[in-house]
C-alpha positions as CSV (number, residue, x, y, z in Angstrom):
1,X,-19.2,-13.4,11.8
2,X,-17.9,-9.7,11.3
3,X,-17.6,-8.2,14.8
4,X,-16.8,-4.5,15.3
5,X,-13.5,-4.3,17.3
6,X,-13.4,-3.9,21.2
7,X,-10.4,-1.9,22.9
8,X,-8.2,-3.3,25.3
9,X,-10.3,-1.6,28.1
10,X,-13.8,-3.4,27.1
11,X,-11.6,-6.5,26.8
12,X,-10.7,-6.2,30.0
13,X,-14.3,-5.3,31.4
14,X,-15.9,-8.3,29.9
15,X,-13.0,-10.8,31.3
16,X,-13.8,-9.0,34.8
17,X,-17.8,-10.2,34.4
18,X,-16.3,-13.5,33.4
19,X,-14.9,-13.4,37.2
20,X,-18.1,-11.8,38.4
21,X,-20.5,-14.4,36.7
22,X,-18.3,-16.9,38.2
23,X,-17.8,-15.4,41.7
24,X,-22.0,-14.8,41.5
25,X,-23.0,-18.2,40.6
26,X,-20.5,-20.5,42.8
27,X,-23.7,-21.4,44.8
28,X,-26.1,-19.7,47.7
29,X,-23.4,-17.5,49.4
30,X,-26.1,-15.1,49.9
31,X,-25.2,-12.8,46.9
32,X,-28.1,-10.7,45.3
33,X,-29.6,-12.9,42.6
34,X,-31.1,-9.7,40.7
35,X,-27.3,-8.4,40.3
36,X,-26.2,-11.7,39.1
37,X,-28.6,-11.8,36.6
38,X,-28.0,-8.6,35.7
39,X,-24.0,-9.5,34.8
40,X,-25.2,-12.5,33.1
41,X,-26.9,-11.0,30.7
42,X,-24.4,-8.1,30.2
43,X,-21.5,-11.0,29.9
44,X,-23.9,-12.5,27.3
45,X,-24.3,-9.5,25.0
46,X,-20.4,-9.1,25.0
47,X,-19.6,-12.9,24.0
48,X,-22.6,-12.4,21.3
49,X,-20.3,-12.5,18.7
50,X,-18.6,-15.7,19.8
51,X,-22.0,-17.7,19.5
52,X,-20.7,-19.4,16.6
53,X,-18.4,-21.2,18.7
54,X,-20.4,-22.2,21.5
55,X,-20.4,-25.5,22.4
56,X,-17.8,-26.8,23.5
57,X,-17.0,-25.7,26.8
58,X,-14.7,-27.1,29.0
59,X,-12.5,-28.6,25.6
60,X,-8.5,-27.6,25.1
61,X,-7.0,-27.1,21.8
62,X,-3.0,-26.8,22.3
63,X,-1.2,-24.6,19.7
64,X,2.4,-25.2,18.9
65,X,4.5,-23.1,17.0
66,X,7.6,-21.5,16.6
67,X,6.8,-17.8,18.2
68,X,8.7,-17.1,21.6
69,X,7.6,-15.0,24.2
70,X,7.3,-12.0,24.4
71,X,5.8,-12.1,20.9
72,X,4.1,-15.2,22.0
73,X,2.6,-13.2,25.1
74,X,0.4,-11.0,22.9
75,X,-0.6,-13.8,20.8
76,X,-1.9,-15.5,23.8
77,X,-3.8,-12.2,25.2
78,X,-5.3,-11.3,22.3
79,X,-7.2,-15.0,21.8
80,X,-8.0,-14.7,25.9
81,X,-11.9,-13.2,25.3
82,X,-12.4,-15.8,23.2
83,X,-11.3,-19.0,25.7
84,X,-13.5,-17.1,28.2
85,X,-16.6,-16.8,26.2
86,X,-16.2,-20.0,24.4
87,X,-14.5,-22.4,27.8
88,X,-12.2,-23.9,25.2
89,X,-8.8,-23.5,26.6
90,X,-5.8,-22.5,23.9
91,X,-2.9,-23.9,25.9
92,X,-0.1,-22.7,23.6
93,X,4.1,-23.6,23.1
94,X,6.5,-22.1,21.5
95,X,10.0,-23.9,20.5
96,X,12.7,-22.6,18.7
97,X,13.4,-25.9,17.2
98,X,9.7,-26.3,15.8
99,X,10.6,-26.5,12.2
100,X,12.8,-30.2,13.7
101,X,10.1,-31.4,16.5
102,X,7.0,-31.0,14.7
103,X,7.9,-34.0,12.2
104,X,9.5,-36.0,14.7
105,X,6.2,-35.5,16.7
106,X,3.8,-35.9,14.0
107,X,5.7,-39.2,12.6
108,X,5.5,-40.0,16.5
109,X,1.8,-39.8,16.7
110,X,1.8,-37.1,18.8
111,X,1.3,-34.1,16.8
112,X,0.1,-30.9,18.8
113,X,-3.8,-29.8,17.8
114,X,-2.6,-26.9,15.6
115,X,0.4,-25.9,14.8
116,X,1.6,-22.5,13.5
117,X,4.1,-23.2,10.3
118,X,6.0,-20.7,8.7
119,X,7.1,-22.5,5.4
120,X,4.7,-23.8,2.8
121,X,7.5,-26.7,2.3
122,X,6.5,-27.4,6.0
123,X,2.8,-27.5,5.1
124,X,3.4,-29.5,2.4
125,X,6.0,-32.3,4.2
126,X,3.4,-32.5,6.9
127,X,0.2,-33.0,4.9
128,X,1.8,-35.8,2.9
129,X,3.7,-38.0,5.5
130,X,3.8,-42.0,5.0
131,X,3.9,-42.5,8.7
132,X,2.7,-41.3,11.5
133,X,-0.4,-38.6,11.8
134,X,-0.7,-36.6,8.9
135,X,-2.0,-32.5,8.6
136,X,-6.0,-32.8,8.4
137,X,-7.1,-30.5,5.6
138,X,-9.0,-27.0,7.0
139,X,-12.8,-27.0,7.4
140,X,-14.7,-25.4,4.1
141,X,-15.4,-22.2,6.2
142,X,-12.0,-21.3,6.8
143,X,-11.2,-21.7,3.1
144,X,-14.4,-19.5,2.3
145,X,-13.2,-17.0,4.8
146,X,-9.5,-16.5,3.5
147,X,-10.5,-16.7,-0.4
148,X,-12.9,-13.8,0.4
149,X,-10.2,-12.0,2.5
150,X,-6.6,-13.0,1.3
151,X,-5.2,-12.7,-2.3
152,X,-5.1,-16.1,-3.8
153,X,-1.5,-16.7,-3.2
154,X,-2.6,-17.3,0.6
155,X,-4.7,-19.9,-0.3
156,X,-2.2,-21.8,-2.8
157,X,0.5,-21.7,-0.5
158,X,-1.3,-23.6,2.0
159,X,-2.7,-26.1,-0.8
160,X,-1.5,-29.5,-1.1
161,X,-2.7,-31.9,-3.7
162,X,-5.6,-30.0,-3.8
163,X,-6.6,-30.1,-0.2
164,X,-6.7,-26.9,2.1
165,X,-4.8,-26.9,5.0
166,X,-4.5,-24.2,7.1
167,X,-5.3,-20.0,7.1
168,X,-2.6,-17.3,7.6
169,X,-1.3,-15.9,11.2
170,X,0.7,-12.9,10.7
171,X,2.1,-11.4,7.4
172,X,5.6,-9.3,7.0
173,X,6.7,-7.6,4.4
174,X,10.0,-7.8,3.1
175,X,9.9,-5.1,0.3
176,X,11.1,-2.1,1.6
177,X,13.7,0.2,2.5
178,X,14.6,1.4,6.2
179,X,16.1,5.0,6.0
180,X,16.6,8.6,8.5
181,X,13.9,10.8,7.7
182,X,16.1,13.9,9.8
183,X,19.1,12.7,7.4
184,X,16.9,13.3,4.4
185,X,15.6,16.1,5.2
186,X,19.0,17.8,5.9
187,X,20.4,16.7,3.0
188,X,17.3,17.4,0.9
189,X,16.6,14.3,-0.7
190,X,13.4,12.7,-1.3
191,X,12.1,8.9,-1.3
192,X,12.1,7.6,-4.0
193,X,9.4,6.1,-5.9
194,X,10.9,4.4,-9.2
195,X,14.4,2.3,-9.5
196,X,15.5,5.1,-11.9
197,X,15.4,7.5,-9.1
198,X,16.7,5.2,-6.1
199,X,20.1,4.6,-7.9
200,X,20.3,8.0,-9.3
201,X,19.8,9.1,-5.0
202,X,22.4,6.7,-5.0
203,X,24.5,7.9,-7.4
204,X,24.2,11.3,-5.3
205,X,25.1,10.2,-1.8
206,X,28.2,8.4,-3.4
207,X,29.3,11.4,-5.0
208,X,29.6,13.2,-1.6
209,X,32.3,10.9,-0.5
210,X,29.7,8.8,1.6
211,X,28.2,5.4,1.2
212,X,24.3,5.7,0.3
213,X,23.6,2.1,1.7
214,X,24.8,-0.7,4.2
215,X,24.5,-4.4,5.3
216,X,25.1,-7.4,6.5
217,X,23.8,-11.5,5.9
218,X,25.5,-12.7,8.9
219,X,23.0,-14.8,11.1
220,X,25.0,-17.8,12.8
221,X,24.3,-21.1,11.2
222,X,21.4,-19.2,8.8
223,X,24.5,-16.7,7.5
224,X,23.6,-15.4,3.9
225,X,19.7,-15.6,4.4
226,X,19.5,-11.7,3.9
227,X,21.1,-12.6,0.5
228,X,18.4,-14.1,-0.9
229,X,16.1,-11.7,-0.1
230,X,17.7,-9.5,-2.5
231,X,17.5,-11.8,-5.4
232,X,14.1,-12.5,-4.6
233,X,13.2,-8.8,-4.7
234,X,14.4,-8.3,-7.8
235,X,13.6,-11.6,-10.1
236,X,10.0,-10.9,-8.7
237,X,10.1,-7.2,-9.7
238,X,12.6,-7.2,-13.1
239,X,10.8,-10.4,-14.3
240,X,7.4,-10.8,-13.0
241,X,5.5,-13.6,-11.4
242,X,5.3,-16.1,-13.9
243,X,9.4,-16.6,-14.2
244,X,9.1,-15.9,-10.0
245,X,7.4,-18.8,-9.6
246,X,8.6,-20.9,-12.1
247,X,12.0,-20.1,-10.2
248,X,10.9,-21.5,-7.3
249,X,9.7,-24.5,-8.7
250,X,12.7,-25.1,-10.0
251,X,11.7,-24.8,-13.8
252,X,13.8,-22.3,-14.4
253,X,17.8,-22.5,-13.1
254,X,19.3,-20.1,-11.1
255,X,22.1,-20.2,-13.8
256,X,19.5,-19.1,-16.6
257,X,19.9,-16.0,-18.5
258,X,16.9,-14.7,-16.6
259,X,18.4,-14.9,-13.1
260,X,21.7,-13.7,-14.7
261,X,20.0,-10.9,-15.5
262,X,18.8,-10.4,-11.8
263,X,22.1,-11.0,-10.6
264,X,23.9,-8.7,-12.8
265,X,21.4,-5.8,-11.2
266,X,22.2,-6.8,-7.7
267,X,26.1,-7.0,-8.4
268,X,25.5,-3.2,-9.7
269,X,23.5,-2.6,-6.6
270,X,24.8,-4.3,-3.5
271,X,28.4,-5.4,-4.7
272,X,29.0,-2.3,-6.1
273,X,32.3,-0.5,-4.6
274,X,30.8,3.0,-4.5
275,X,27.4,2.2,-3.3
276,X,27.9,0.1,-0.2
277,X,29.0,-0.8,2.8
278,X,28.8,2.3,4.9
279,X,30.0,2.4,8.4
280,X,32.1,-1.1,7.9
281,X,34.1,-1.4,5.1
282,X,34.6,-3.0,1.6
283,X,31.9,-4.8,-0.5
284,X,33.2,-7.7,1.6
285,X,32.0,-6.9,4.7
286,X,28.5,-7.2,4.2
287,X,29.5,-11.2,4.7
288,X,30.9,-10.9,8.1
289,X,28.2,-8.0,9.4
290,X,25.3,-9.2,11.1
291,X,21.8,-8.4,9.8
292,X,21.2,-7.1,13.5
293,X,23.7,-4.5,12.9
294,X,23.8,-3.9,9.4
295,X,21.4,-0.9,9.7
296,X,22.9,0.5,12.9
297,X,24.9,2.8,10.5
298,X,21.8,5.3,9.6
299,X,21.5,6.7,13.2
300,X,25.1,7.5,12.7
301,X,24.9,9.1,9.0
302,X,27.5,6.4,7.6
303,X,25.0,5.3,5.5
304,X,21.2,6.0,4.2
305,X,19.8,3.3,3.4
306,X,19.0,-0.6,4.2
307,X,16.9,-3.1,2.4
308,X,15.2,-5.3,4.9
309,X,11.9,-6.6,5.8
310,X,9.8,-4.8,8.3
311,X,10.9,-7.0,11.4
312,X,13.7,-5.3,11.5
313,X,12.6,-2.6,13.2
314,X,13.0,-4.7,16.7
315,X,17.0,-4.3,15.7
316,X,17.0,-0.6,16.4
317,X,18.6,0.4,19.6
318,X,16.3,1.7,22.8
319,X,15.0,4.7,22.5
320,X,15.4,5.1,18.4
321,X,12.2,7.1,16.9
322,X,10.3,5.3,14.4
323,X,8.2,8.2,12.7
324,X,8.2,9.2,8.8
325,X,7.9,13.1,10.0
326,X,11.0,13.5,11.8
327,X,12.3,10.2,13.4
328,X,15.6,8.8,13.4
329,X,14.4,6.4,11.4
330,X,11.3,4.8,9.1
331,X,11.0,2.7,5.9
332,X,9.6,3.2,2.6
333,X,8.2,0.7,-0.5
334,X,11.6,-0.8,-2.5
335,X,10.3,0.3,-5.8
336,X,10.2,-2.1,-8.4
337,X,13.2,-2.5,-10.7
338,X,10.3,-3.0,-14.0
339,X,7.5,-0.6,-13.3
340,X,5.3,-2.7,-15.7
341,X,5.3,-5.5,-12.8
342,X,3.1,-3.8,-10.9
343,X,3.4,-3.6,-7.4
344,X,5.5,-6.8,-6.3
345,X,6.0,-7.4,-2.7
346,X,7.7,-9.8,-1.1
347,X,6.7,-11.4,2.2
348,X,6.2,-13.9,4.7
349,X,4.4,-15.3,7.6
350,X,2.8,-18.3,9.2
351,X,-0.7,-20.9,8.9
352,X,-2.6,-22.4,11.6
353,X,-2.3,-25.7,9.9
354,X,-4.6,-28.7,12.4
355,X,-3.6,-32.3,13.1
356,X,-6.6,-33.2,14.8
357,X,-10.6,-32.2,13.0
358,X,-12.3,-32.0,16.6
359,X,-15.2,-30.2,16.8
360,X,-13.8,-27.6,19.1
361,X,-10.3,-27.9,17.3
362,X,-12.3,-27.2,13.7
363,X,-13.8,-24.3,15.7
364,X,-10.7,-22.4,16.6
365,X,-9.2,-22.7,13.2
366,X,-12.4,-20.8,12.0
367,X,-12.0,-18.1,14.5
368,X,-8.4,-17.8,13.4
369,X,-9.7,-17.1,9.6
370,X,-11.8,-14.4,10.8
371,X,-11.0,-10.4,10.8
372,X,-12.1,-10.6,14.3
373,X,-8.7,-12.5,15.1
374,X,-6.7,-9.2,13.7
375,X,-8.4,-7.0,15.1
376,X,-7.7,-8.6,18.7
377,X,-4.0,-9.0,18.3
378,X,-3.3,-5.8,16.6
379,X,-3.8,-3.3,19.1
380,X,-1.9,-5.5,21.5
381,X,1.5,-6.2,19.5
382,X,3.0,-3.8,17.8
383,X,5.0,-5.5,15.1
384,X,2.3,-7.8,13.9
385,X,0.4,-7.3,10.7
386,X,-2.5,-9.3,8.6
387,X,-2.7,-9.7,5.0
388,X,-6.4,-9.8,6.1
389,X,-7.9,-7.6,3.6
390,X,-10.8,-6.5,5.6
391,X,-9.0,-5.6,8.7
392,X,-9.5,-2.1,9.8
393,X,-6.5,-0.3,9.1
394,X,-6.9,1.9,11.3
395,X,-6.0,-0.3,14.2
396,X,-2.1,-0.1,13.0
397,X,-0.2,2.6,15.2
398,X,3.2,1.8,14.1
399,X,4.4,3.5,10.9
400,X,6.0,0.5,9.7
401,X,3.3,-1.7,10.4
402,X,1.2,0.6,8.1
403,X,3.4,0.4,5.6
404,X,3.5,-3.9,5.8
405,X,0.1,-3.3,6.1
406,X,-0.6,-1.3,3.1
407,X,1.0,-3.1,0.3
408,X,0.1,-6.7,1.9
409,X,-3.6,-5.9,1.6
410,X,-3.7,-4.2,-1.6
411,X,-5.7,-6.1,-4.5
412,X,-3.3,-4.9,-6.8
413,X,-0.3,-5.9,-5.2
414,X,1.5,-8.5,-6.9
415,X,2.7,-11.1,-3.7
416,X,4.5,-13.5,-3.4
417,X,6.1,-15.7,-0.8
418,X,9.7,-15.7,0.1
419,X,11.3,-17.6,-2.3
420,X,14.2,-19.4,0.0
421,X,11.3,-21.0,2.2
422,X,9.1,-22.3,-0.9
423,X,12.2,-24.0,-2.4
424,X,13.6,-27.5,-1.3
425,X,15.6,-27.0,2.1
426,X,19.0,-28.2,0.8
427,X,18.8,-25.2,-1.8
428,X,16.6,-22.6,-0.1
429,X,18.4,-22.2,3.3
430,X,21.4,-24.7,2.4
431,X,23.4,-23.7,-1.1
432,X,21.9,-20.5,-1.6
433,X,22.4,-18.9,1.8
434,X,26.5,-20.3,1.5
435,X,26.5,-19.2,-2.5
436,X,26.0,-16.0,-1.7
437,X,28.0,-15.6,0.8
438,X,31.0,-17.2,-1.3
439,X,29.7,-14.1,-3.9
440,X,29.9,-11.1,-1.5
441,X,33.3,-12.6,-0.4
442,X,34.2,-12.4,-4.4
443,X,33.0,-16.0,-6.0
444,X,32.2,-15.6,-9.7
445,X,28.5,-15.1,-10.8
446,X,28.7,-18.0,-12.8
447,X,30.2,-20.1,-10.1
448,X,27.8,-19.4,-7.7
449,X,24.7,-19.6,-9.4
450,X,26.4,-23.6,-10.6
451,X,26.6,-24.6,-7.1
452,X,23.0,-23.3,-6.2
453,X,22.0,-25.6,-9.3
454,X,24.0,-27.8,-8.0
455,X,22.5,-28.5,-4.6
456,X,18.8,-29.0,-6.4
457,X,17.4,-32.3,-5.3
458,X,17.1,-34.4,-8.2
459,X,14.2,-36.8,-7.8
């Protein structure tokens, strides 16, 4: 299935011969016959490796999904060689109230083909519905193609009752550090590459009257979202996986000695008076700051340093250089509070999880598992990354999509999901997101983790 990667510029040759094959064989319009024979079989030998999905010309699959345009714009280019080899028409639509509509749909009986859900919770709700049309499980070849390609967490995630349901879209990474290579260099630090060494950086900015980091967790109606990040960070990289996911499952409280623990690191690090919030104000601030402009502060040396996930590099103004040599900004690895954890990294992202096992339905979710769907959208939108371990990385031209890329692929990378979207929505992006708010704005510890507990469903 492994097809070596075509640039833009082939892309765009082949899609002309589509038009030429078509424009060539309309009927006897007295075109030369030996020339359309000739593009016929040159349009052949550039769909070759689509063969597998032959078959179903004609068809339409439609994709539904959160993703807006423009992000959706590349998504939709990067598939188009593939609709035009293969006639089946991707008709895709992106809502920003997907994660309400898709239930209500699917409960309707009018679920979309595919649809592209970011939450495992999601996955789960719609594979296991009483009414309505339920989630089909994946076909066996696109489970054999992300267990040889995706760490296992990929394929659990997406695993309900034992069933497979869907492959990953895109991937981000949430475990790193956004900070001014010029403002480094100037002031002759280094990145760090251990916790001991991060705080003792901090310790070092501080003591020059400035603030070594900034934030902010507002987001509207999701305010306190960035919060949780943090925690999830560090329970994953103090404790380890096993108390990670037995977090999230909700084996072990958030008012445990083990997430005291975490919490009492985080108060030392992100409520700590001397360490944060540069360019605002008081520890209290980082409530009413918006993650847009929490990091806004680098570019004007206020602070050095941000924790937050790759995407954020679509917050930096116009203009701003993203380049580890010399930029006004890049991002490096959040080293892990316990070395002995490993690697731990933190992400996201979304699976192409069907409603409907048609043949030519069955065959776009197998193109989706593929490398060869990467390697199409990569060159084409910067900002997107693959946990797709057998990607070529050399496709990545962004620094921070390197990075993402990097650590998500890496075999001995310890991943996991974000925590907030695996637990049950009234905790995950209800009491937790306000908790933590409360805690920036000076709520106890022990009160806040209570009312996280608190919100827990209890059946």
């Amino acid at each position: 299935m492994r097809r070596s990667h075509k640039t833009t510029v082939a892309v765009l040759a082949s899609l002309a011969l589509v038009g030429s094959v078509a424009g060539c064989s309309g009927g006897d319009d007295g075109g030369d016959d030996a020339t359309t024979a000739a593009s016929e079989a040159t349009m052949s030998a550039e769909c070759a490796a689509y063969q597998d999905y032959a078959g179903h010309s004609g068809t339409t699959v439609d994709v539904y999904g959160s993703i807006l345009s423009p992000e959706s714009d590349s998504m939709e280019t990067a598939w188009k060689e593939f609709e035009e080899c293969t006639g089946i028409d991707i008709v895709y639509t992106g809502d920003n109230s997907f994660e309400s509509q898709l239930p209500i749909r699917a409960q309707g009986g009018t679920p979309p083909d595919i649809a592209v859900i970011p939450q495992p919770g999601l996955i789960q709700r719609m594979a296991t519905l009483a009414t309505g049309t339920k989630a089909v499980p994946a076909p066996d070849e696109v489970k054999a193609n992300i267990e040889a390609n995706y760490s296992s967490s990929w394929v659990d995630y997406a695993t309900v009752d034992g069933e497979f349901y869907g492959g990953p879209n895109s991937a981000n990474m949430k475990t790193m550090v956004w900070y001014s290579p010029t403002a480094f260099a100037a002031a002759g630090y280094a990145i760090p590459t251990t916790w001991e060494e991060m705080m003792t950086l901090s310790d070092t900015i501080a003591a020059t009257g400035k603030k070594p980091w900034c934030g902010g967790i507002g987001s509207g109606t999701a305010t306190g979202w960035p919060a949780t990040d943090w925690v999830e960070e560090l329970v994953l990289s103090a404790k380890g996986g096993d108390v990670y996911d037995k977090w999230v499952a909700g084996d072990i409280k958030f008012n445990s000695p083990e997430i005291n623990d975490v919490m009492n690191i985080l108060d030392g690090w992100m409520r700590n008076p001397n360490y944060v919030n540069g360019g605002f104000g008081d520890v209290a601030t980082i409530a009413t700051t918006t993650f847009q402009d929490a990091g806004l502060p680098i570019l004007s040396g206020e602070c050095f340093m941000l924790q937050q996930a790759g995407f954020y590099g679509a917050q930096w103004p116009e203009g701003t250089k993203v380049d580890p040599d010399g930029g006004d900004v890049a991002a490096f690895y959040l080293p892990p509070y316990d070395a002995s954890t490993g690697k731990p990294v933190i992400g996201g992202g979304e699976f192409f999880v069907a409603f409907n096992d048609r043949p030519e339905v069955q065959a776009v979710q197998i193109y989706f598992s593929t490398p060869e769907w990467p390697e199409a959208r990569i060159p084409v939108a910067t900002g997107w990354v693959s946990a797709n371990k057998a990607v070529d990385q050399s496709l990545y031209t962004d620094p921070i999509d390197k990075l993402s890329a990097q650590y998500l692929t890496d075999p001995e990378a310890l991943f996991r999901f974000d925590g907030s979207d695996l637990m049950p929505a009234a905790v995950g992006s209800g009491a937790e997101w306000t908790a933590l708010t409360n805690w920036f704005n000076g709520t106890s510890t022990e009160e806040t983790l209570a009312a996280i507990d608190a919100a827990w469903p209890t059946d």
